[in-house]
N, CA and C atoms as a LAMMPS dump frame, in Angstrom:
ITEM: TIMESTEP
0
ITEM: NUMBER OF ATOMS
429
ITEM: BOX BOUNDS ff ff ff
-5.0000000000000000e+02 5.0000000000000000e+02
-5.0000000000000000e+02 5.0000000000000000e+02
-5.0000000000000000e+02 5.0000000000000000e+02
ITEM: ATOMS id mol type element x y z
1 1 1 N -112.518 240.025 -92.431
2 1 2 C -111.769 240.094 -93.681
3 1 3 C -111.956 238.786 -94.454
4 2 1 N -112.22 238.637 -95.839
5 2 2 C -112.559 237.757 -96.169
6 2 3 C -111.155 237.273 -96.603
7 3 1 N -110.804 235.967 -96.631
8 3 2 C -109.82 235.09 -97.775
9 3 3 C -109.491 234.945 -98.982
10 4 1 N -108.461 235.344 -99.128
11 4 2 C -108.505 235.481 -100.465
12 4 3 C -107.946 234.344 -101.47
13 5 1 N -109.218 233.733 -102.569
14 5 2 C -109.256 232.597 -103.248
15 5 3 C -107.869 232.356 -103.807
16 6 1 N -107.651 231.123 -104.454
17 6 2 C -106.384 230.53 -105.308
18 6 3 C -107.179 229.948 -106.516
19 7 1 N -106.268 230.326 -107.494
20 7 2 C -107.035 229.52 -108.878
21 7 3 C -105.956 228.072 -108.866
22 8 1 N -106.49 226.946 -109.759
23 8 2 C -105.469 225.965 -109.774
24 8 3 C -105.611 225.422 -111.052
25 9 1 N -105.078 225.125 -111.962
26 9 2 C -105.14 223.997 -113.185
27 9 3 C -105.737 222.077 -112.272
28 10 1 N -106.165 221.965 -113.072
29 10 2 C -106.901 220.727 -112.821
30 10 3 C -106.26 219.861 -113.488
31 11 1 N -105.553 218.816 -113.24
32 11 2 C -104.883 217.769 -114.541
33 11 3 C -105.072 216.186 -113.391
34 12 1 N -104.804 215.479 -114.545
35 12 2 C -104.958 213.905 -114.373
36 12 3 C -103.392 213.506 -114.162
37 13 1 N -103.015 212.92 -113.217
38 13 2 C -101.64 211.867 -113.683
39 13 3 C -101.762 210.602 -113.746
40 14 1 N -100.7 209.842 -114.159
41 14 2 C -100.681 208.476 -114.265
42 14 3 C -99.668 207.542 -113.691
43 15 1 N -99.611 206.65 -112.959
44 15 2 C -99.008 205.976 -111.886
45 15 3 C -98.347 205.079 -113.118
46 16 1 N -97.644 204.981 -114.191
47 16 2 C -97.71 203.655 -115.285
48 16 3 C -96.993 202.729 -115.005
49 17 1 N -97.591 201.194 -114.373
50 17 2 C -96.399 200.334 -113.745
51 17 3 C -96.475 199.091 -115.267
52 18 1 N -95.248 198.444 -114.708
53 18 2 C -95.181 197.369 -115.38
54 18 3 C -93.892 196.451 -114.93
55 19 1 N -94.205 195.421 -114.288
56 19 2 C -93.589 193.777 -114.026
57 19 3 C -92.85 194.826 -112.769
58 20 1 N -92.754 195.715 -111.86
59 20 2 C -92.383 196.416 -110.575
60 20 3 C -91.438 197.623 -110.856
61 21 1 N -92.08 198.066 -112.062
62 21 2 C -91.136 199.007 -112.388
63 21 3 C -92.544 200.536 -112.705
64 22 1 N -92.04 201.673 -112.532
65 22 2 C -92.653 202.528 -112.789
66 22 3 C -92.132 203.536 -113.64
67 23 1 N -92.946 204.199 -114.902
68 23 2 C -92.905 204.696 -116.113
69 23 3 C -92.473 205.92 -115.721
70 24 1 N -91.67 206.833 -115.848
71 24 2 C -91.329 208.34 -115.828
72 24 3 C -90.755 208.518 -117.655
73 25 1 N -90.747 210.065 -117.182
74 25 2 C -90.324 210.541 -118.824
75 25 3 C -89.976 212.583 -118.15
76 26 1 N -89.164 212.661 -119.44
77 26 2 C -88.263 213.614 -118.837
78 26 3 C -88.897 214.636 -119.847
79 27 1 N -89.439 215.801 -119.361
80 27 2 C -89.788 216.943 -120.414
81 27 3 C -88.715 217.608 -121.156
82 28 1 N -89.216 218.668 -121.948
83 28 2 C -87.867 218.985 -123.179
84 28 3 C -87.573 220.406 -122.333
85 29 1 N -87.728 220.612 -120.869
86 29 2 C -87.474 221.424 -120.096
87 29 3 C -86.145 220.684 -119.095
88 30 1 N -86.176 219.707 -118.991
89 30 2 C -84.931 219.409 -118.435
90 30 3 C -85.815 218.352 -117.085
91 31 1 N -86.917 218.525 -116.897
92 31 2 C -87.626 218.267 -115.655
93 31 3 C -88.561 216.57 -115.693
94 32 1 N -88.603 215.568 -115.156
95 32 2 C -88.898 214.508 -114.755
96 32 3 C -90.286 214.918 -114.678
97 33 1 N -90.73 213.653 -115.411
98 33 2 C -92.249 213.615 -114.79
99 33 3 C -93.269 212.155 -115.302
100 34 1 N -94.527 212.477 -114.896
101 34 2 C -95.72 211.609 -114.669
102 34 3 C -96.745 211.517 -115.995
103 35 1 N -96.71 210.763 -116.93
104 35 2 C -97.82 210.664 -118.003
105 35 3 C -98.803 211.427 -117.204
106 36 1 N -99.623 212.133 -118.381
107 36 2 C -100.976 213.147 -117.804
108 36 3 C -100.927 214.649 -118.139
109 37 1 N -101.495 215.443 -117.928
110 37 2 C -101.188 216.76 -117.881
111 37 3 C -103.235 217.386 -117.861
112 38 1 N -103.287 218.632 -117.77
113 38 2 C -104.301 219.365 -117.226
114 38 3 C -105.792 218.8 -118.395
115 39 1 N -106.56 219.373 -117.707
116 39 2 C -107.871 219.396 -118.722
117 39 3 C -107.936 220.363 -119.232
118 40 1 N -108.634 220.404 -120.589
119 40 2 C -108.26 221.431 -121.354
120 40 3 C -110.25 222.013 -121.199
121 41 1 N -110.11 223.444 -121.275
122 41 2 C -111.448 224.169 -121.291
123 41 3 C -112.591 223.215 -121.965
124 42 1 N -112.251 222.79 -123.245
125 42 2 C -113.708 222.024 -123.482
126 42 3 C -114.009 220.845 -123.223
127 43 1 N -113.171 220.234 -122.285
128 43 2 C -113.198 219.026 -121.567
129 43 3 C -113.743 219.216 -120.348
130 44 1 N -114.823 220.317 -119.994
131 44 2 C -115.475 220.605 -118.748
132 44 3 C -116.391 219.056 -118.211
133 45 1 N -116.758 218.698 -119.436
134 45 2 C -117.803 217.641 -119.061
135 45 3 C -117.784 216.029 -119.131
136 46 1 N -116.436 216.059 -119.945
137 46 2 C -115.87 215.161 -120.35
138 46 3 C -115.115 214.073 -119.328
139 47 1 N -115.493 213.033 -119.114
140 47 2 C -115.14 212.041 -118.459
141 47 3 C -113.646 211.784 -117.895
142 48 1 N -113.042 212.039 -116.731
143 48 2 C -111.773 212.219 -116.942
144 48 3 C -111.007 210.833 -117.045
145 49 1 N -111.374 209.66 -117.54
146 49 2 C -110.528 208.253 -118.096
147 49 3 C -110.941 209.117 -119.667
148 50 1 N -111.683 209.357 -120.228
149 50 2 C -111.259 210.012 -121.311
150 50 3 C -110.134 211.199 -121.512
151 51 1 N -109.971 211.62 -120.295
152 51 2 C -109.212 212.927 -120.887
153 51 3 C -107.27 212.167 -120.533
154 52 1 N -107.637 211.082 -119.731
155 52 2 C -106.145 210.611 -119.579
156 52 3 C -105.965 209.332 -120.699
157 53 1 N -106.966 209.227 -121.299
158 53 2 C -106.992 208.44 -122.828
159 53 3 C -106.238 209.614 -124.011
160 54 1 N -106.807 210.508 -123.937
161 54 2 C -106.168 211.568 -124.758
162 54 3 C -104.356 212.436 -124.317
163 55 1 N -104.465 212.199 -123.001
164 55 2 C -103.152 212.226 -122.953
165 55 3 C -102.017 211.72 -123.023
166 56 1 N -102.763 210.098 -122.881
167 56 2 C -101.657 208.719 -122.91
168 56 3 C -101.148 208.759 -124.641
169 57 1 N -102.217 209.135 -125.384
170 57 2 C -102.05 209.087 -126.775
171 57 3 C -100.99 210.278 -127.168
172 58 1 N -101.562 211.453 -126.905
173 58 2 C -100.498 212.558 -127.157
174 58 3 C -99.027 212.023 -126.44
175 59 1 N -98.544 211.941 -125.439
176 59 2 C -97.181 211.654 -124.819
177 59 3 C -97.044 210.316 -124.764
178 60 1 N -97.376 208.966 -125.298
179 60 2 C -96.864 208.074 -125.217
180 60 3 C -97.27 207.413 -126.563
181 61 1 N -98.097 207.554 -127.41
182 61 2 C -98.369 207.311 -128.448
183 61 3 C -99.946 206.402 -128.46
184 62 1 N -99.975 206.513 -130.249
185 62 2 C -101.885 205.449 -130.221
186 62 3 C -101.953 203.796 -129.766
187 63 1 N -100.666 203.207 -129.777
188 63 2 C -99.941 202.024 -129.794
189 63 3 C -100.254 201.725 -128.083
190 64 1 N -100.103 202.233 -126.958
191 64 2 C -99.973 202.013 -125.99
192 64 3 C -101.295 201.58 -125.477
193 65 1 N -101.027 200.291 -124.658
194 65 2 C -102.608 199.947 -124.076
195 65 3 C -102.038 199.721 -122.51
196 66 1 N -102.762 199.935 -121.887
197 66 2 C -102.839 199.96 -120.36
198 66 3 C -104.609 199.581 -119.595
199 67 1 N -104.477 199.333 -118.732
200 67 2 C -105.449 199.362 -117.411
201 67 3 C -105.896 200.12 -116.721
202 68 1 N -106.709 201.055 -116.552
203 68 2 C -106.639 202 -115.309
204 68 3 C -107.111 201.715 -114.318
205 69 1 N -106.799 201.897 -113.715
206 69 2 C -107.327 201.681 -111.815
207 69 3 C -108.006 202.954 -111.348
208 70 1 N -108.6 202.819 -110.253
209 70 2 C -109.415 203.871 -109.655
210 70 3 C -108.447 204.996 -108.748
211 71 1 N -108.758 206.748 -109.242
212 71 2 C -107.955 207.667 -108.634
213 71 3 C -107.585 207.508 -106.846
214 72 1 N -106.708 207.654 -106.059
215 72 2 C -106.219 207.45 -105.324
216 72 3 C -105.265 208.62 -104.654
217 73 1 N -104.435 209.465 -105.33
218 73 2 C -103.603 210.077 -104.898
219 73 3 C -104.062 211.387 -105.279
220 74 1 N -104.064 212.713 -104.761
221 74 2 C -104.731 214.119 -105.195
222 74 3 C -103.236 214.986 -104.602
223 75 1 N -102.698 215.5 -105.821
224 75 2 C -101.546 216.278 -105.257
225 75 3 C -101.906 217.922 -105.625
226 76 1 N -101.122 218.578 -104.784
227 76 2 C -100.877 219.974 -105.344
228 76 3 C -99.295 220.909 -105.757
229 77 1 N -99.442 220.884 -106.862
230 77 2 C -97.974 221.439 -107.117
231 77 3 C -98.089 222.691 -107.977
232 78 1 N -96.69 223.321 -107.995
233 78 2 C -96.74 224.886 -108.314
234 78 3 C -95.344 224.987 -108.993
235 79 1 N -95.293 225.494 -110.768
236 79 2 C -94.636 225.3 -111.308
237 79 3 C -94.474 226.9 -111.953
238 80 1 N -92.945 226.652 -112.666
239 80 2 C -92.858 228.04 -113.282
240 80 3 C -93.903 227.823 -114.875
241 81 1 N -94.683 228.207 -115.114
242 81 2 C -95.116 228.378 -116.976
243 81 3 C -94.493 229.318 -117.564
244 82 1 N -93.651 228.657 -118.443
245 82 2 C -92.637 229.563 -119.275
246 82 3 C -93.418 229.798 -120.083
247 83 1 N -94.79 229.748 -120.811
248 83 2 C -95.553 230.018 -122.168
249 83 3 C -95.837 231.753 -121.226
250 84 1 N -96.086 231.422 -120.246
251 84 2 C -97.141 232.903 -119.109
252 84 3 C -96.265 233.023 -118.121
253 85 1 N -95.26 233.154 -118.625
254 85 2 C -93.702 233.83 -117.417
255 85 3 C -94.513 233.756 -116.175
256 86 1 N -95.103 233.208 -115.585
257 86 2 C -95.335 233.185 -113.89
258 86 3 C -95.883 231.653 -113.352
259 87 1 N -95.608 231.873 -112.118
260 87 2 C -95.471 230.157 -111.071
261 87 3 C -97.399 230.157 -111.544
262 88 1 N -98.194 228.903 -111.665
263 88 2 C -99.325 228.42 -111.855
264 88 3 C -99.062 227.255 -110.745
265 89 1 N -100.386 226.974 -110.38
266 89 2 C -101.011 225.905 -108.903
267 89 3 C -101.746 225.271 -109.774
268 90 1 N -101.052 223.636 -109.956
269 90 2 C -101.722 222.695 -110.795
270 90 3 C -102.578 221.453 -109.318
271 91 1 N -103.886 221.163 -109.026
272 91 2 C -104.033 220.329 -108.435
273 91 3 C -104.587 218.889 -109.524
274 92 1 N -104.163 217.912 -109.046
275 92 2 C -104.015 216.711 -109.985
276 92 3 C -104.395 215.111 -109.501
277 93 1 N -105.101 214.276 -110.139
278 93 2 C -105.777 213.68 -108.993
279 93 3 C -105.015 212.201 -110.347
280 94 1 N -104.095 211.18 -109.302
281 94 2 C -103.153 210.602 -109.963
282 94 3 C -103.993 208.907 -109.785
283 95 1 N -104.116 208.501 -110.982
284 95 2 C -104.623 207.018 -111.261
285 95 3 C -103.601 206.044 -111.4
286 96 1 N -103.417 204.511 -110.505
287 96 2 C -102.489 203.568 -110.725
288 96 3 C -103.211 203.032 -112.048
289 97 1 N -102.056 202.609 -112.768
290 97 2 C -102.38 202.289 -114.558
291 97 3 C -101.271 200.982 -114.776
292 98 1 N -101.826 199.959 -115.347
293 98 2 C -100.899 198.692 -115.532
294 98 3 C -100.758 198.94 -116.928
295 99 1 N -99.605 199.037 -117.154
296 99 2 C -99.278 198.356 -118.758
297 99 3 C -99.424 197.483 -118.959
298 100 1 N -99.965 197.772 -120.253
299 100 2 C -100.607 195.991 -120.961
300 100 3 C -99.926 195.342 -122.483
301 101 1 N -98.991 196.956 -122.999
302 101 2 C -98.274 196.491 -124.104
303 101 3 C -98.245 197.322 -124.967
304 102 1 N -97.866 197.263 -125.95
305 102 2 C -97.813 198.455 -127.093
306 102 3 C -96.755 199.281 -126.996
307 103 1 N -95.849 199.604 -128.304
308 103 2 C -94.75 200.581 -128.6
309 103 3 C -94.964 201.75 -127.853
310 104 1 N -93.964 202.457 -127.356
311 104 2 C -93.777 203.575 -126.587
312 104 3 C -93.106 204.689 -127.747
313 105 1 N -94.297 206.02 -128.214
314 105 2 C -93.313 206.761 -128.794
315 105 3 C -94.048 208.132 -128.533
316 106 1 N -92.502 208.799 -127.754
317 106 2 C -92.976 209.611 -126.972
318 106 3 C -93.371 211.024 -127.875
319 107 1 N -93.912 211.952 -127.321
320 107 2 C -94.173 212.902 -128.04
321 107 3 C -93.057 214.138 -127.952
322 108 1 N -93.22 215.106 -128.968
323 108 2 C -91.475 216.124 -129.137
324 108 3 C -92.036 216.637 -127.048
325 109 1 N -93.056 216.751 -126.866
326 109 2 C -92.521 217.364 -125.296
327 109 3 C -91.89 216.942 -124.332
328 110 1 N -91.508 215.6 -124.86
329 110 2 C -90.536 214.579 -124.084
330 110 3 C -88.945 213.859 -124.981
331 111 1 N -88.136 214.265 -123.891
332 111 2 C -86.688 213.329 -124.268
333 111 3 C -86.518 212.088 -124.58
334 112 1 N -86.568 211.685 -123.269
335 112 2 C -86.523 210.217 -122.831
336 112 3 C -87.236 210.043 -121.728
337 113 1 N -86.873 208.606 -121.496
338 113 2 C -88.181 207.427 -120.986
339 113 3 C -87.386 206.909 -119.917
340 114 1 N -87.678 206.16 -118.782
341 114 2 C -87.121 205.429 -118.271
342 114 3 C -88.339 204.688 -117.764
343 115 1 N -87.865 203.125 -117.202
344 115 2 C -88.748 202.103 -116.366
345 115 3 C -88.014 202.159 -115.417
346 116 1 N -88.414 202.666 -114.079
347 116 2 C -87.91 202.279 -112.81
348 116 3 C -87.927 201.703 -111.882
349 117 1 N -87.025 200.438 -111.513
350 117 2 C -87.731 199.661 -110.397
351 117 3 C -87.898 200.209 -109.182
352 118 1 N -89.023 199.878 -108.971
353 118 2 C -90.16 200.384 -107.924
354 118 3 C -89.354 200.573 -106.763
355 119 1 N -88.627 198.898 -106.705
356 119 2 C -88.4 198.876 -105.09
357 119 3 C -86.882 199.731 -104.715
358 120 1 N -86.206 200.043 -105.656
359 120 2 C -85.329 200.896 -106.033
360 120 3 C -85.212 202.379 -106.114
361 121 1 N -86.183 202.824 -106.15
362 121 2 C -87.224 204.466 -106.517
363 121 3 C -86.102 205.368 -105.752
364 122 1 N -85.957 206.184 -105.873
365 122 2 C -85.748 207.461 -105.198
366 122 3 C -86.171 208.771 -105.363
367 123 1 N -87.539 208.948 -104.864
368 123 2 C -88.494 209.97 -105.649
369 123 3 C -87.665 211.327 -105.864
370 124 1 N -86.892 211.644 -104.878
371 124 2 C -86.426 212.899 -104.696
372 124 3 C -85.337 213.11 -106.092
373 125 1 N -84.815 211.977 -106.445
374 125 2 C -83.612 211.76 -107.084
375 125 3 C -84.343 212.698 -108.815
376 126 1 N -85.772 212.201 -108.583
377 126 2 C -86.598 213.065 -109.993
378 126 3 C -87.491 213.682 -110.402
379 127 1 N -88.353 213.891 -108.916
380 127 2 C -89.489 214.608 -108.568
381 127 3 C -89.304 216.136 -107.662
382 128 1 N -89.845 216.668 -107.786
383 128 2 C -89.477 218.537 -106.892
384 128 3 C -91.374 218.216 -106.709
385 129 1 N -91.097 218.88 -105.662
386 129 2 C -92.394 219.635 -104.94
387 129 3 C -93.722 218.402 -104.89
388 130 1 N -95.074 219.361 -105.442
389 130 2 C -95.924 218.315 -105.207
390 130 3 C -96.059 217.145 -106.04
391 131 1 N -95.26 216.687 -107.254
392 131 2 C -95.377 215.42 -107.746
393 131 3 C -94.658 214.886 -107.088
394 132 1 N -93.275 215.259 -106.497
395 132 2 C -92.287 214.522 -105.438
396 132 3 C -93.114 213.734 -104.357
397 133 1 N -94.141 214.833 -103.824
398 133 2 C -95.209 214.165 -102.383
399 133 3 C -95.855 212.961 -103.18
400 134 1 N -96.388 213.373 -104.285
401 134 2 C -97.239 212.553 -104.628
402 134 3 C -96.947 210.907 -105.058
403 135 1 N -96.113 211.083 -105.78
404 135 2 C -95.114 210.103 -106.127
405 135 3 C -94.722 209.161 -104.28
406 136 1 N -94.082 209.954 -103.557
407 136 2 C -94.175 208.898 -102.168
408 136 3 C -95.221 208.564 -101.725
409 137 1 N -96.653 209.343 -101.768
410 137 2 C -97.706 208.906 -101.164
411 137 3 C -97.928 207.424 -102.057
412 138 1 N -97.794 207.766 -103.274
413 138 2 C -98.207 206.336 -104.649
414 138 3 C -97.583 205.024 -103.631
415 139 1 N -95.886 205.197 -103.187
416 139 2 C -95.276 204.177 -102.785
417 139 3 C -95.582 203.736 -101.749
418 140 1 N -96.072 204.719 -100.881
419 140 2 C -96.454 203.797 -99.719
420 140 3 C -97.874 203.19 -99.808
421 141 1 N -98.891 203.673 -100.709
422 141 2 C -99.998 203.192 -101.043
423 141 3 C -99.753 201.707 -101.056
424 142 1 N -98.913 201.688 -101.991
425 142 2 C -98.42 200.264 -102.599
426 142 3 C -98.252 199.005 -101.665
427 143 1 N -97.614 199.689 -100.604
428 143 2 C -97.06 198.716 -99.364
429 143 3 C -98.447 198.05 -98.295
């Protein structure tokens, strides 16, 4: 009997630290999360520090400059899509990113912002499922 395949969305996240604090932002769904989001179809070929250049811009604004560091963390998480009423399997391969400066202005798919100190974190307190894993794997990376 053969196995039967899983499709997954492909997206970038972003680790965004600055002076021991780490960047979250709250969607206009009620739900916590990670600068980044999927590749879009005509970004098949497209470099993915470009495609998390284009996302830093959309959700954090043109103003923001950062560092990127080399990918490190590969999560898998499974969310409801309210656009396509059913759960989607996003796998996501998460880059540590230093802030380097520039105004923060978030985009309408986001509330608010927070800086969290690191050593303070309580992933669970704002993460569900696989960004939750991913997010602890980031911290112990760190150590």
């Amino acid at each position: 009997m053969a196995s039967e395949r899983d499709l997954y969305y492909v997206a970038v996240k972003v680790f965004l630290e600055d002076k021991g604090r780490l960047f979250i932002f709250k969607d206009r769904y009620g739900g916590w999360d990670l600068p980044g989001g999927r590749i879009q179809r005509h970004e098949f070929r497209v470099l993915l520090e470009s495609v998390i250049k284009r996302k830093m811009k959309e959700e954090l604004g043109s103003a923001v400059r950062y560092r990127l560091g080399k990918p490190e963390i590969f999560m898998r998480h499974e969310r409801r899509e309210a656009s396509l009423k059913r759960n989607v399997r996003i796998f996501a391969i998460g880059y540590p990113v230093l802030y380097t400066g520039g105004a923060i202005r978030l985009s309408r798919e986001h509330t608010e912002y927070q800086w969290v100190p690191i050593a303070k974190l309580k992933p669970a307190k704002y993460f569900r499922g696989g960004w939750l894993e991913g997010v602890r794997e980031y911290l112990r990376n760190r150590k």
